[in-house]
C-alpha positions as CSV (number, residue, x, y, z in Angstrom):
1,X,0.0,0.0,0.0
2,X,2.8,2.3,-0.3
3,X,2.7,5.4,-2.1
4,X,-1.3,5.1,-1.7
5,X,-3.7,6.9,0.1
6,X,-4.9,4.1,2.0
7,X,-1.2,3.8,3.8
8,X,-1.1,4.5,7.2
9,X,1.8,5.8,8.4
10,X,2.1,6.4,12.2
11,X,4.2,9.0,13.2
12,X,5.4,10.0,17.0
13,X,8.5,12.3,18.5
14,X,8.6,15.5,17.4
15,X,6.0,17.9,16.5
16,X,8.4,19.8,14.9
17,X,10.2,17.4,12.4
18,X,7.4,16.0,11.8
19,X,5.4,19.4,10.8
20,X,8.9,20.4,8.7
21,X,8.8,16.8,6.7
22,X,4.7,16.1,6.8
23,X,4.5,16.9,3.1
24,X,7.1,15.0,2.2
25,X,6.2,11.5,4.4
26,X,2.5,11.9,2.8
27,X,3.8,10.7,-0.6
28,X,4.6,7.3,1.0
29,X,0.7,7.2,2.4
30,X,-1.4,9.1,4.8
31,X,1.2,10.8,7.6
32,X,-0.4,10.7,10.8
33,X,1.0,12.1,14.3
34,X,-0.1,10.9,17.1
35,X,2.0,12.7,19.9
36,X,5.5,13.5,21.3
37,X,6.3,10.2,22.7
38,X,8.3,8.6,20.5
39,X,6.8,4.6,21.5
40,X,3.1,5.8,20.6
41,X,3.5,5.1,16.9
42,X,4.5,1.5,17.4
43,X,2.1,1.1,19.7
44,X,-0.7,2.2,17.7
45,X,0.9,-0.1,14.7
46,X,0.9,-3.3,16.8
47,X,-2.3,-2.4,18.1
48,X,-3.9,-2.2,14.6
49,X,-2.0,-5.3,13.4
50,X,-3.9,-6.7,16.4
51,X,-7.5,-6.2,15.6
52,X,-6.8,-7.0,11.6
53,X,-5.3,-10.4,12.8
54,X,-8.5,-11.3,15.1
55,X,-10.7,-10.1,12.1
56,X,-8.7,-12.2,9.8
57,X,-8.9,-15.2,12.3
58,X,-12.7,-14.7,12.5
59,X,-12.9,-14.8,8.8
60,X,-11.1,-17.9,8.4
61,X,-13.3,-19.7,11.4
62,X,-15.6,-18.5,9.5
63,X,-14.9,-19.6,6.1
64,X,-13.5,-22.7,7.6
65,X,-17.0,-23.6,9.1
66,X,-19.1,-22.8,5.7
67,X,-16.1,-24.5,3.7
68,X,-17.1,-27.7,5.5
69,X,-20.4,-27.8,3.8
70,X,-18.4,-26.7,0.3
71,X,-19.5,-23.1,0.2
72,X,-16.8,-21.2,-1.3
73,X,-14.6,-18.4,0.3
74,X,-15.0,-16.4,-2.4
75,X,-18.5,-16.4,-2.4
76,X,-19.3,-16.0,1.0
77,X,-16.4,-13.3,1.3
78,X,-19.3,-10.8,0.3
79,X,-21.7,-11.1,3.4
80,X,-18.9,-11.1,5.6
81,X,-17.7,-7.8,4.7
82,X,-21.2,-6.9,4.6
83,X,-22.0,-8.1,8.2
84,X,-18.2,-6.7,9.5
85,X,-19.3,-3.6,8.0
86,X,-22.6,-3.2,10.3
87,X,-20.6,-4.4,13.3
88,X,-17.6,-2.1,12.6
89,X,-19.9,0.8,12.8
90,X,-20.3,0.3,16.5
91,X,-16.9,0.4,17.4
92,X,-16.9,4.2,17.9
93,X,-20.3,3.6,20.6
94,X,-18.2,0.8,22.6
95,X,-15.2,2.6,22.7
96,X,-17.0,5.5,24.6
97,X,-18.2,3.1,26.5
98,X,-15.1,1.6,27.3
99,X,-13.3,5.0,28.3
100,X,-16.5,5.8,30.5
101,X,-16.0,2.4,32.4
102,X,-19.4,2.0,31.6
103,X,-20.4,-2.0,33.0
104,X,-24.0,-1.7,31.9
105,X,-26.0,-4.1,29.9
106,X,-26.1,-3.4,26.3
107,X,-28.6,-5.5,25.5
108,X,-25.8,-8.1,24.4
109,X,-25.0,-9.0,28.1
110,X,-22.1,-11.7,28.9
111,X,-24.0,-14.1,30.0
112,X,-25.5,-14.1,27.0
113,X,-23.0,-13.8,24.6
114,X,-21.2,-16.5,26.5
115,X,-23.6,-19.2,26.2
116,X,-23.8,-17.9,22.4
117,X,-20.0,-17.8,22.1
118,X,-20.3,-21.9,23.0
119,X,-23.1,-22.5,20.3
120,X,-20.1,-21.4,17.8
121,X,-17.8,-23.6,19.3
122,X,-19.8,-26.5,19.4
123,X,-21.2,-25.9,15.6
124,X,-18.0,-25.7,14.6
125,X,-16.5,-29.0,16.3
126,X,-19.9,-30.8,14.9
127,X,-18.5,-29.5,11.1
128,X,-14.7,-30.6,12.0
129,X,-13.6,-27.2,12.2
130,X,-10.8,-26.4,14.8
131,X,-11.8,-24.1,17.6
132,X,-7.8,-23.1,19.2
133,X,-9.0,-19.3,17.3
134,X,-12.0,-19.1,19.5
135,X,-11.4,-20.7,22.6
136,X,-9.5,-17.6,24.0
137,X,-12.4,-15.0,23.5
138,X,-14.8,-18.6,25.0
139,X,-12.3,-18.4,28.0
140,X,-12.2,-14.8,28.7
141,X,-16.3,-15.0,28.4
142,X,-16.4,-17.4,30.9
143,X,-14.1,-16.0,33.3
144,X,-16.0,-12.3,32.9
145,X,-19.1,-14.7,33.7
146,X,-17.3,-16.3,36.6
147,X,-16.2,-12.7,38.2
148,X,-19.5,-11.8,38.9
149,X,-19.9,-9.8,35.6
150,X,-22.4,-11.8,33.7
151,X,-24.9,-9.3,33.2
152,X,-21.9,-6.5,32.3
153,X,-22.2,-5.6,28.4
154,X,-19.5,-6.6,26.1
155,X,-17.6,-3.5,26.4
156,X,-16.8,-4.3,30.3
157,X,-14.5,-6.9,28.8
158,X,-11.9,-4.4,28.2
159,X,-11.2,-4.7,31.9
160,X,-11.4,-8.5,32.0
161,X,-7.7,-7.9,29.2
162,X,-5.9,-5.2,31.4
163,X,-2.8,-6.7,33.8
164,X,-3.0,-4.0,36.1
165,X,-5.5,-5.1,38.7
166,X,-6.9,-1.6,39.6
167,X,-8.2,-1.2,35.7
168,X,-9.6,-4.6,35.8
């Protein structure tokens, strides 16, 4: 993607050198400065690399599970990004939430989505479809269940991730 718009490129340090030589990094892609703390920009990179790998890894459970009954990739590619597209639209609503700390049922409580989170698992081992993608997010469910937290909304798992026990 180099050279293209759709480039990202994550900049941190200084304001200034980065303000004298913006025009310059914006023909390898889209320059963006995040602050003066020079580690932000690899942060932010492995961050992003994070959520495209577990949307990659969702797509190929995915794929993986329809493949068993001989459905293409390619053709049910289409109503995935269709359905990511819809879901992806209400990151910006749970990340408010998230910063806000805000626990509250979003009608897509834990306890639900646990129990729901199983029924993938399970369809999944009935098509012979591995399930070492999913079991991580199926054990962080549970243990979010198992804290108490069960009738939390999906954004409170943010806390259920974070080392530091006063954030979780």
């Amino acid at each position: 993607m180099i050279g293209r718009p759709e480039a990202l490129i994550l900049y941190s340090g200084s304001a200034g050198a980065f303000g004298v030589h913006e025009r310059t990094l914006g023909a390898l892609g889209t320059a963006t400065y995040l602050n003066a703390d020079a580690g932000h920009a690899s942060l932010y990179d492995l961050a992003l690399l994070a959520a495209m790998y577990g949307m990659f890894g969702g797509f190929y459970q995915a794929a993986a599970m329809v493949g068993s009954e001989k459905v293409p990739a390619a053709e049910f590619a289409p109503m995935v990004v269709s359905w990511l597209n819809a879901m992806t639209a209400a990151l910006p609503a749970v990340a408010e939430a998230m910063d806000a700390g805000d626990g509250a049922d979003d009608d897509s409580n834990l306890q639900m989505q646990a129990v729901s989170f199983a029924n993938i698992l399970s369809a999944s081992r009935e098509q012979g479809i591995s399930t070492a993608l999913l079991e991580p997010m199926q054990a962080l469910l549970d243990r979010a269940v198992a804290a108490q937290r069960g009738g939390a909304g999906t954004p409170s798992l943010i806390g259920m991730l974070r080392t530091d026990p006063v954030s979780a």
